[in-house]
C-alpha positions, -999 to +999 in steps of 0.1 A: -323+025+209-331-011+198-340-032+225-326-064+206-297-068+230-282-100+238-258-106+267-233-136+264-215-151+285-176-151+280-156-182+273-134-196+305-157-172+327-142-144+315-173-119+321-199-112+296-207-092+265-239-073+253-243-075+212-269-057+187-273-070+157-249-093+155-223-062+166-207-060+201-217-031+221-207-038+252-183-060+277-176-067+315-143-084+325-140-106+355-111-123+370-122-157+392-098-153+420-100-190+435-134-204+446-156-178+458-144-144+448-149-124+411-126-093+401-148-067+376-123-058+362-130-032+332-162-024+312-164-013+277-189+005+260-202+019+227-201+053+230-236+054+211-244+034+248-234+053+271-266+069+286-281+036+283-284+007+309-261-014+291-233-013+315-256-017+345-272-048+327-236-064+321-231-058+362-261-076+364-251-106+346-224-107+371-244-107+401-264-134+389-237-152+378-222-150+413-247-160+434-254-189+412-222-197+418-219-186+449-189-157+448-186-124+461-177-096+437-148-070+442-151-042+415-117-023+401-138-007+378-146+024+387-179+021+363-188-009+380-181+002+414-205+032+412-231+008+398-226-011+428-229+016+453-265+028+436-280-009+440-283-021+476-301-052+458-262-065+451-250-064+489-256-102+489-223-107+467-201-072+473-169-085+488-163-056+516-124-048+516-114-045+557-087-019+564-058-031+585 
């Protein structure tokens, strides 16, 4: 697996994307949902990237994008979501949904 990956960030904050070789492999979308809260969205991978960290390193770029900017992240993805509940070290921006 080369380790030449490059993660991007999306135009108009719509999320990021991971690229080899000048191909992309890889993309997280986010929704900005006013001033302090993200939506992931979906995440797309290469299939030749699936057992890889790539989608757990497109997450990241999230998280640090949201505490930079200071937002809390709700996942839709179910991908995301489960990367989320592995890594207490993103508690700091999970939104946590309150039943009514």
């Amino acid at each position: 697996m080369p380790s030449d990956i490059i993660y991007q960030e999306l135009q108009n904050n719509g999320g990021f994307c991971a690229k080899c070789n000048g191909r992309q492999i890889g993309r997280i979308d986010i929704i900005t949902v006013g001033i302090d809260r993200l939506i992931i969205e979906s995440t797309q991978i290469d299939k030749d990237y699936n057992n890889t960290d790539l989608c757990h390193n497109l997450v990241q770029c999230v998280v640090e994008f949201a505490r930079r900017t200071g937002r809390k992240i709700l996942c839709r993805c179910p991908r995301a979501q489960s990367i989320f509940n592995r890594c207490p070290e993103f508690d700091d921006v999970r939104m946590i949904r309150v039943a009514v």
